[in-house]
ZAMARGU-4260 file (C-alpha; in steps of 0.2 Angstrom, whole numbers, plus 5000, padded with zeros to 4 digits):
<rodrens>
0) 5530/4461/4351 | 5549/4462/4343 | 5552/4443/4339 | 5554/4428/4353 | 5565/4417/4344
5) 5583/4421/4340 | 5587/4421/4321 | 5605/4419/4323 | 5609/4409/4339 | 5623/4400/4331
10) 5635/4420/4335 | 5640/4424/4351 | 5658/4433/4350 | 5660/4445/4361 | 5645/4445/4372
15) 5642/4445/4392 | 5637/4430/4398 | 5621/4433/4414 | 5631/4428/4429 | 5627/4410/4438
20) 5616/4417/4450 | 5603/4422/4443 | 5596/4404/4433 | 5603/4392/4448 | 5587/4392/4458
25) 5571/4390/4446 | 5552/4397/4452 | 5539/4389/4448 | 5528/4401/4440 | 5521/4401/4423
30) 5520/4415/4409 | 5502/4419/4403 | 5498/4420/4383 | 5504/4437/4376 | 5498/4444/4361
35) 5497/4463/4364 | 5516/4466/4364 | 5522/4464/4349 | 5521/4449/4341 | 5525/4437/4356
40) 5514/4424/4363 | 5517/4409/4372 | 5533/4406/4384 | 5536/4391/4393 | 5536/4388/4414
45) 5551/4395/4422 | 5555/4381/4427 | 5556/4373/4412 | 5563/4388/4403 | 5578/4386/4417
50) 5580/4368/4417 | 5584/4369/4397 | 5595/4384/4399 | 5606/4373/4409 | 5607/4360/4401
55) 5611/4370/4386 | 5633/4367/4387 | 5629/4348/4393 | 5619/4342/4380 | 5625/4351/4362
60) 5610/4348/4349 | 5610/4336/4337 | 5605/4331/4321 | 5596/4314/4316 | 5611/4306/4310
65) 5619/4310/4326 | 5635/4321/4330 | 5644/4327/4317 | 5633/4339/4307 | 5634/4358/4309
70) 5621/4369/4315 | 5617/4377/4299 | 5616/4362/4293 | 5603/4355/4305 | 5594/4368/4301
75) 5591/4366/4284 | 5578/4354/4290 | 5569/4373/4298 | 5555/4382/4290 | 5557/4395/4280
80) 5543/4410/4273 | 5534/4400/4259 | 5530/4385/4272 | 5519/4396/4284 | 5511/4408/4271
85) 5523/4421/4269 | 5526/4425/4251 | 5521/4445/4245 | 5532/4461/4243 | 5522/4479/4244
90) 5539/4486/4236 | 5547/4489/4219 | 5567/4489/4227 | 5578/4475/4221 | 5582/4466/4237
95) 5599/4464/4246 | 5607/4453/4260 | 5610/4458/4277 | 5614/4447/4294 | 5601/4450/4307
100) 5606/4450/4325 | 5622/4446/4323 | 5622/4451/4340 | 5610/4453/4353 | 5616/4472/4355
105) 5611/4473/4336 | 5593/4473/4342 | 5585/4488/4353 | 5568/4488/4358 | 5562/4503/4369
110) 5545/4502/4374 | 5532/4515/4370 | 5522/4521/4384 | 5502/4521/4384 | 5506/4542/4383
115) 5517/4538/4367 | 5532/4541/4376 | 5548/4527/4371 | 5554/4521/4389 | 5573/4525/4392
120) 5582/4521/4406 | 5592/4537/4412 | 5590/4539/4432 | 5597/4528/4442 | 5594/4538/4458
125) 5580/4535/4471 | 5567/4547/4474 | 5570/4559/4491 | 5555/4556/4499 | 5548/4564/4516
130) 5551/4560/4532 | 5534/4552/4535 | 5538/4540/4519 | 5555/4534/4526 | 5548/4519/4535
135) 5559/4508/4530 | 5575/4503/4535 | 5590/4514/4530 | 5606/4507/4528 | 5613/4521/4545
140) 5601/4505/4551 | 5617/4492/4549 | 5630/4503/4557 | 5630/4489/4572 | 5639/4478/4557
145) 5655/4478/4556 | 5665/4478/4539 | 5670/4459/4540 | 5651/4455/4543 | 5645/4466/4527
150) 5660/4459/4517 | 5652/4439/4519 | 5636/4446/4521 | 5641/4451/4502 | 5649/4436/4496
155) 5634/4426/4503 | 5621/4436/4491 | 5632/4434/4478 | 5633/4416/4479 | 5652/4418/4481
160) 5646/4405/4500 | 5632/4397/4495 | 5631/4386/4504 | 5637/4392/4519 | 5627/4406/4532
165) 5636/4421/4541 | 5633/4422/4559 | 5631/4436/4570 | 5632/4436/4589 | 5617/4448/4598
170) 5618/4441/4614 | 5621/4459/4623 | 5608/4465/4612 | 5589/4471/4616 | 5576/4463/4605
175) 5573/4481/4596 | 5589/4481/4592 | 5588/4462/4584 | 5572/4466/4575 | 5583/4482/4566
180) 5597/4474/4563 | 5586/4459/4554 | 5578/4471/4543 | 5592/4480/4539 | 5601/4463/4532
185) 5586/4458/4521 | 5584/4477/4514 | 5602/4478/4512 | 5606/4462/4505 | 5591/4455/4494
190) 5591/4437/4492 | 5594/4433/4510 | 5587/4429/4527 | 5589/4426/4543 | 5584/4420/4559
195) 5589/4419/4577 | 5596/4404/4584 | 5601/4400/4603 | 5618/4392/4603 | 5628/4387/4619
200) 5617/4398/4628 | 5621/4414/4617 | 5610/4421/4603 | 5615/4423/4586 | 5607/4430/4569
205) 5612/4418/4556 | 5608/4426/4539 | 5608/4412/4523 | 5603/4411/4505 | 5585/4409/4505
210) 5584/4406/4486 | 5573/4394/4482 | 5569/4389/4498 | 5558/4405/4503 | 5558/4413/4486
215) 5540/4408/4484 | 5532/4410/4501 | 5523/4425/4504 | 5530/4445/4504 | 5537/4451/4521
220) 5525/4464/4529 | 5537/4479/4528 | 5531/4495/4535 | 5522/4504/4519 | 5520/4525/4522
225) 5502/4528/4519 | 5506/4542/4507 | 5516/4533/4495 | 5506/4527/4479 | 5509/4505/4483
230) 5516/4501/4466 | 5534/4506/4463 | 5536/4509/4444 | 5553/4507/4439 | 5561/4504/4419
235) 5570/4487/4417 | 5583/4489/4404 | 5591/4469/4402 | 5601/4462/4389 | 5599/4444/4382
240) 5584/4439/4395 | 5565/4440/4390 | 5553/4447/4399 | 5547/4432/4411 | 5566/4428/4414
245) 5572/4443/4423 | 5555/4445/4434 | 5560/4428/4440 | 5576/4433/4444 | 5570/4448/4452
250) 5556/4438/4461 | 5569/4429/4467 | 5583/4441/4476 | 5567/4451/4483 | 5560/4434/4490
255) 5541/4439/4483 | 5531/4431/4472 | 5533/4433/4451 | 5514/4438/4453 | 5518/4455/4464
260) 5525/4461/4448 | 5517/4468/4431 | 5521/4475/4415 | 5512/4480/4398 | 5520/4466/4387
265) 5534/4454/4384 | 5553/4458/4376 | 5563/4447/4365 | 5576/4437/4373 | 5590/4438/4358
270) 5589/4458/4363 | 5592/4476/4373 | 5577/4480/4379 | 5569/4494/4390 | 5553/4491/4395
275) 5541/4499/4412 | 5538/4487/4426 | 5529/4490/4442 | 5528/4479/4457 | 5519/4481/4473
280) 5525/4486/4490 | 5544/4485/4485 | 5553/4502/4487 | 5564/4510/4476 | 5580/4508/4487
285) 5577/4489/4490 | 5575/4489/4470 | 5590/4501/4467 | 5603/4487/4476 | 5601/4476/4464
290) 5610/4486/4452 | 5625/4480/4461 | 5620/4462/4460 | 5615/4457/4445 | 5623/4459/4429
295) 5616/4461/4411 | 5601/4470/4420 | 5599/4489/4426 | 5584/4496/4436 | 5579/4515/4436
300) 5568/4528/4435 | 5558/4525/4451 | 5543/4533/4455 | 5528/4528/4466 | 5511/4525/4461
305) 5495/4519/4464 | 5491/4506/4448 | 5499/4493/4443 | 5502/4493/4423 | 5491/4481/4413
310) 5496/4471/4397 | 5491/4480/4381 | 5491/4498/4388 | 5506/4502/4377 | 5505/4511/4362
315) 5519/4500/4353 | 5538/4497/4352 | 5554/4507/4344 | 5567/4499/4335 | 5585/4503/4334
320) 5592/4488/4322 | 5609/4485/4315 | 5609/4474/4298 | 5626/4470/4298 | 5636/4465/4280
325) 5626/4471/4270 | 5625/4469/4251 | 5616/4484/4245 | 5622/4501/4238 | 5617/4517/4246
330) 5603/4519/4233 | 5594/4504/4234 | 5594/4507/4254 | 5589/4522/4250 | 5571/4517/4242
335) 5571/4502/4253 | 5569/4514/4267 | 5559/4527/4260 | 5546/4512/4254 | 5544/4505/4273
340) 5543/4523/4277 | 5529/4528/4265 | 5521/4511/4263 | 5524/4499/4276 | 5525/4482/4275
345) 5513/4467/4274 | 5506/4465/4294 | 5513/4444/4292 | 5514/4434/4310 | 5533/4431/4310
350) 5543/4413/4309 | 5544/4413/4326 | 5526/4411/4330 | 5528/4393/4321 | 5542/4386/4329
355) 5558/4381/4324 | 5559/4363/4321 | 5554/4354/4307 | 5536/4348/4313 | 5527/4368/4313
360) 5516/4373/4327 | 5500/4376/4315 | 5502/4358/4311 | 5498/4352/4329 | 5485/4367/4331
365) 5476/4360/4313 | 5475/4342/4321 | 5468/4348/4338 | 5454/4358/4327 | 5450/4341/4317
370) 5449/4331/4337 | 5461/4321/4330 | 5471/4316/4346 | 5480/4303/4339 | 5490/4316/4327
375) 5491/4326/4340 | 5501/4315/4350 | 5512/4309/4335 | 5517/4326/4329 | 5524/4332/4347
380) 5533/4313/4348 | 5537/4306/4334 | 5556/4308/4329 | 5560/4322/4317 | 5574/4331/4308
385) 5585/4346/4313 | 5594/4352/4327 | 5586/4346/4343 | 5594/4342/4360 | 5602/4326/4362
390) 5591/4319/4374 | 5575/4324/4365 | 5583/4316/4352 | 5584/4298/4362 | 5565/4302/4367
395) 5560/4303/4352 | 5568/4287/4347 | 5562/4279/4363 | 5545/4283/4357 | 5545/4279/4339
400) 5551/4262/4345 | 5542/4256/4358 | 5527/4271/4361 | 5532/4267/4378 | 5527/4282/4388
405) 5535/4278/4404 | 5553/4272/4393 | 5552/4288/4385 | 5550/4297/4399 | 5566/4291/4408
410) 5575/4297/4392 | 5572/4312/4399 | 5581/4325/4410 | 5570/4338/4410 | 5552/4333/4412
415) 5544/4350/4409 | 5548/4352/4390 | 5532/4350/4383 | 5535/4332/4376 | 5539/4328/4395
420) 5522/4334/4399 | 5513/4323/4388 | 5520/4308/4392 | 5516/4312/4409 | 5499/4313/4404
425) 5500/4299/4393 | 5510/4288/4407 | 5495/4293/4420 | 5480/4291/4412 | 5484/4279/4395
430) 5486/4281/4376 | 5466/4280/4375 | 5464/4294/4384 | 5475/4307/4373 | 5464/4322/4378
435) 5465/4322/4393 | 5483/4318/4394 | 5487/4333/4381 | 5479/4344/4397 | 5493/4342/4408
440) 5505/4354/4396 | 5502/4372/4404 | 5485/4380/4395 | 5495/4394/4386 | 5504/4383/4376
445) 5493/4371/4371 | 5483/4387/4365 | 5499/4394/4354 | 5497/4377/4342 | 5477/4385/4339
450) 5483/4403/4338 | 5498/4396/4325 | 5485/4389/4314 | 5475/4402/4314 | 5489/4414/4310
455) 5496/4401/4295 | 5477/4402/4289 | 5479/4421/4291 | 5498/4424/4282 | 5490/4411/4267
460) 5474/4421/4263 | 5485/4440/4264 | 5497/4434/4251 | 5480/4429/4240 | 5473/4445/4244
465) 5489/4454/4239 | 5493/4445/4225 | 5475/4448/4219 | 5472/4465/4222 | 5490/4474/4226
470) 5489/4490/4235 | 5470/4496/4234 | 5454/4494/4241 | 5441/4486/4232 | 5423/4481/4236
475) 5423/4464/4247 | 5436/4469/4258 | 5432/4472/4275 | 5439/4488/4288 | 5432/4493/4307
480) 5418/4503/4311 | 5418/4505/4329 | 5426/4487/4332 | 5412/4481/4320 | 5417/4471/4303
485) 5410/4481/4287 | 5409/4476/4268 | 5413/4489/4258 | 5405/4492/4242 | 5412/4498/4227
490) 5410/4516/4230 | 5416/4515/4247 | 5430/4505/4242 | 5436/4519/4232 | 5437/4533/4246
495) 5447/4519/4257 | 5466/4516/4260 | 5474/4501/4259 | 5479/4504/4278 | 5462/4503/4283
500) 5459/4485/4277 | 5458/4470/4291 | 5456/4454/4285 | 5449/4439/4297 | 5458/4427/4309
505) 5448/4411/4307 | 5431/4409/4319 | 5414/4409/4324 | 5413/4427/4327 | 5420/4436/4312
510) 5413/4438/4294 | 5425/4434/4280 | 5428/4447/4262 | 5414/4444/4250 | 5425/4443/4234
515) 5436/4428/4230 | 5448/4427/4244 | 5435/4427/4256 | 5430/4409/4246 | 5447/4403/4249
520) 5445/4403/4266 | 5432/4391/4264 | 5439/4380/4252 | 5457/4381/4262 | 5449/4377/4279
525) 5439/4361/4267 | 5456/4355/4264 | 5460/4353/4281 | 5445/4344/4287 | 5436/4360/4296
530) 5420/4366/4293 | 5421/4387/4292 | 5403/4389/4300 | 5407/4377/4314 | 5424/4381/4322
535) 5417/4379/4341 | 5426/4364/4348 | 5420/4352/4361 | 5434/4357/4373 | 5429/4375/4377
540) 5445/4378/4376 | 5450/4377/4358 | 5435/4384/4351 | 5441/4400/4340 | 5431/4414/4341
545) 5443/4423/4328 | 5450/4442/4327 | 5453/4456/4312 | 5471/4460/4307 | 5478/4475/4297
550) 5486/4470/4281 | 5498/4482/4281 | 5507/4493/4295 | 5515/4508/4290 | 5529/4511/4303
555) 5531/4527/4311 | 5550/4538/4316 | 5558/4532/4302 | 5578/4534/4301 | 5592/4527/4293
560) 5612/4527/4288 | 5622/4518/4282 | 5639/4516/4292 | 5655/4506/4290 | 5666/4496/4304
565) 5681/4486/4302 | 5679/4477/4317 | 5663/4463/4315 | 5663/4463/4336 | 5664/4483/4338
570) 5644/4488/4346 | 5636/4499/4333 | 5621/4505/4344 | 5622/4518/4357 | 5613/4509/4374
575) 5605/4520/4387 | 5618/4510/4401 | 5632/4517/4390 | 5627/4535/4390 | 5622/4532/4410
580) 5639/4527/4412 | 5648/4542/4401 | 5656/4526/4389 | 5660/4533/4373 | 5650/4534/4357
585) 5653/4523/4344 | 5663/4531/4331 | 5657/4527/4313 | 5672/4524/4300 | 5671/4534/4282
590) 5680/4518/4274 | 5678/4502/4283 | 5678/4483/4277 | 5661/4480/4281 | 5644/4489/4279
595) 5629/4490/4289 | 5612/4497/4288 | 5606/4507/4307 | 5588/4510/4307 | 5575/4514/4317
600) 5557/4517/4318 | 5541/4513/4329 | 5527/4499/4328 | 5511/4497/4335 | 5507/4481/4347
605) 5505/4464/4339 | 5517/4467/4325 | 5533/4459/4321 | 5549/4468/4318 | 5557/4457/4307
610) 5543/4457/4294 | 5547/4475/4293 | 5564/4472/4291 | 5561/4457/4278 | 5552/4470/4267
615) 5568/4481/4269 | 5580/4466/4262 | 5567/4457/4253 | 5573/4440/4261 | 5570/4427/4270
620) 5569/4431/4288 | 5569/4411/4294 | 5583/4403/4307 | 5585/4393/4292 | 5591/4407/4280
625) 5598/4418/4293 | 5609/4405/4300 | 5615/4399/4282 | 5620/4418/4280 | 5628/4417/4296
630) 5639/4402/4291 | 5645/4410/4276 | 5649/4426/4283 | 5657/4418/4298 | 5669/4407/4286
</rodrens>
């Protein structure tokens, strides 16, 4: 998918913060290992994912040193390209600076359907259905409510009365009538419940907030017509959330389960993005209210199905991306552009599948392949440099000085972090017993440290293979025949593009090129303690089967211009919400202070945007660089 992790969080100016509603009760439910989408992978519990969110005004990060540094300056402690493998051009452009995602409106993604049609949110009505299909209750339903009653029925679901309930008085009223006017306040008002209650000899509905309370029990049985497909399919346009995020928050005002919903891969956070969901038994009008509750999200385009969507059945994602400032003059934009275009750009896993800190994923994933637990346990622990939340910070220290788990823990606010988990483990079941402590952090990310080895191991031996042989086939490489590795020979190489060549993701069940940088996977896996014709583990679990990759990837819908502002907070991209809501278009100055560069154009699954647009400004796409540029444009 586009790219998890921000590369310029340290900017905010200007932008709409989600409204307190929709993080305030956290659901337990974990995100599965995503690699079809576009570059993303692992995501943390929601749970934990919320629980940090809050406590990101509270607790500010620091450095090692304590208060007092900068963020740009913490971050010189990051990665940055060179340390995870990244090193080769495919271009002859001279390079230029730009400042990524400024903003997150900077960054569009609109998914592309398994048809090969880009997702775009542009109806917002709900489908007229027939009369048979109108089971549900209508809003005619709530006429017995008066306008006072819908007014705090309202403010309740808005959180604006919490923590108070709205009561309704149905003593003169038949149990048919009840029964109608329950549904009609849980259809009509998403989020809440109600019940009946016998007070002083009089009945009363009292409808509450049933946020996480009931958010996790079990759908309500609304009548479903028989003729309408049982999976509404709806597109999810959301700014600044990813993927799992905003299925919480609609799990949570529909009071169903995370699981009733699915989708064909996971968005970017630091983004716009339009994407297809569907979700079972939930209709479009239910679906449609929460247009009106929820800000920073929009949900459209209804229509009722029979299948759910499955992850990977998209055909890829398209780009619309906004390089602000930049450097370049229209000419070298001009064969930037027309070189990712016509050639592409080296298929490298992005920074963010390595993490941010200073201690890289693929160095915790490289000490679980050697069995060496107590590395393990030291590299997620031990104190290190960079820009980390305060109280991971005193963890940490905990740690180093006592390798107290239970001490550490207490340091601790949020238990859920992946440190927090481990010293769980390690608090239950004892320091000699590392392995199966290390099991208590959720599967998918214990998996991401293996897949961010792999995936260093992979970047390493593509910047060989490049630097080697440039842009051509030659005999040794490898390409698919049916799903099947080939070698080619000489004569074969000959008659290949360089867009047909895969090389190998470390494992037991791929073969490696025959000429030299198929050695050096050998000798770079040597170095690390592994043994390339024995990467099966003895936990199942962390045995590495192994995959092919495309070097290159040729992006497809290529566009560009190159348009000048004045104003660094003025939005530079057209969104579908805007053109929805009949908001002007953003008007283009012919002189302006500033420059940018708009693109857009379309990748296939698994691939990451930014690495297309580091061949595009042939720099340094790392937080580390990014947020440097960020500090000098900003002053």
């Amino acid at each position: 998918m586009e790219d998890k992790e921000p590369l310029t969080e340290s900017i905010h100016i200007g932008e709409k913060r989600t409204c307190p509603e929709e993080d305030s009760e956290p659901t337990a439910k974990r995100a599965r290992v995503q690699d079809e989408a576009n570059g993303s992978h692992v995501t943390k519990t929601k749970e934990e994912d919320e629980e940090l969110e809050a406590d990101e005004e509270e607790e500010p990060l620091v450095g090692e040193d304590g208060e007092g540094e900068s963020f740009a300056d913490m971050m010189k402690h990051g990665l940055s390209e060179v340390d995870v493998g990244i090193h080769k051009f495919v271009s002859d452009h001279k390079g230029f600076s730009g400042i990524l995602k400024e903003r997150y409106s900077d960054f569009v993604v609109h998914e592309i359907s398994k048809e090969g049609k880009i997702v775009r949110l542009d109806d917002l009505t709900v489908p007229v259905e027939t009369e048979e299909a109108s089971v549900e209750v209508e809003p005619t339903d709530c006429q017995a409510l008066t306008e006072e009653q819908k007014q705090q029925l309202a403010d309740l679901q808005l959180f604006k009365n919490k923590e108070g309930n709205v009561v309704i008085e149905v003593e003169n009223d038949s149990k048919e009538k009840r029964t109608v006017l329950h549904k009609a306040v849980k259809t009509l008002y998403p989020g809440l419940e109600t019940k009946t209650e016998e007070r002083e000899g009089k009945k009363f509905i009292v409808a509450y907030h049933a946020a996480g309370k009931k958010a996790l029990a079990a759908p309500r049985k609304h009548s479903w017509p028989k003729n309408r497909g049982s999976f509404c399919h709806f597109v999810l346009y959301k700014e600044n959330k990813d993927t799992m995020d905003a299925i919480n928050v609609l799990s949570k005002f529909l009071r169903v389960r995370p699981n009733v919903f699915s989708y064909m891969g996971t968005k970017d956070k630091r983004a716009i993005t339009v994407q297809e969901i569907a979700v079972l038994k939930i209709s479009a009008e239910r679906l449609a209210h929460l247009n009106k509750c929820l800000m920073n999200f929009k949900l459209g385009n209804f229509s009722y199905k029979k299948h759910p969507l499955k992850l990977g059945e998209l055909q890829g994602n398209h780009f619309t991306v906004v390089l602000r400032n930049i450097s370049g003059s229209d000419e070298q934009v001009e064969q930037a552009m027309m070189s990712l275009r016509d050639t592409g750009f080296i298929n490298y896993y992005g920074m963010q599948r390595f993490g941010t800190t200073a201690v890289p994923t693929h160095q915790v994933g490289r000490a679980i392949l050697q069995n060496n637990w107590t590395e393990v346990m030291d590299l997620i622990l031990k104190p290190r440099p960079g820009a980390e939340k305060g109280y991971l910070v005193k963890c940490r220290e905990e740690w180093a000085q006592t390798q107290d788990p239970e001490a550490a823990l207490k340091k601790l606010p949020v238990k859920r972090c992946v440190e927090g988990q481990l010293l769980r483990g390690l608090s239950k079941y004892g320091k000699k017993n590392i392995i199966t402590a290390f099991g208590l952090i959720p599967r998918n990310n214990r998996l991401m440290y293996i897949h961010s080895y792999q995936s260093f191991v992979w970047n390493t031996m593509v910047s060989r293979r490049v630097e080697a042989h440039g842009l051509k086939a030659v005999e040794g490489d490898l390409v698919l025949r049916g799903g099947t590795a080939h070698v080619l020979t000489a004569e074969e190489a000959e008659k290949q593009s360089i867009h047909d060549i895969v090389m190998p993701l470390p494992g037991f069940d791929v073969i490696y090129p025959t000429h030299e940088v198929g050695k050096g996977y050998r000798d770079m896996l040597t170095a690390d303690n592994l043994d390339i014709d024995n990467l099966r583990h003895k936990v199942r679990d962390y045995s590495l089967a192994g995959a092919y990759r495309r070097i290159l990837i040729r992006p497809s819908d290529v566009s560009w211009e190159v348009i000048q502002y004045d104003d660094p907070k003025v939005p530079l991209i057209y969104t579908d919400v805007e053109k929805l809501e009949n908001k002007p278009v953003p008007v283009y100055l012919k002189e302006g202070k500033y420059r940018a560069l708009k693109m857009e154009f379309s990748l296939p699954p698994s691939t990451y945007a930014t690495m297309a647009i580091r061949e595009v400004l042939k720099m340094d796409t790392s937080i580390k660089n990014q947020t440097q540029l960020n500090t000098v444009w900003l002053n």
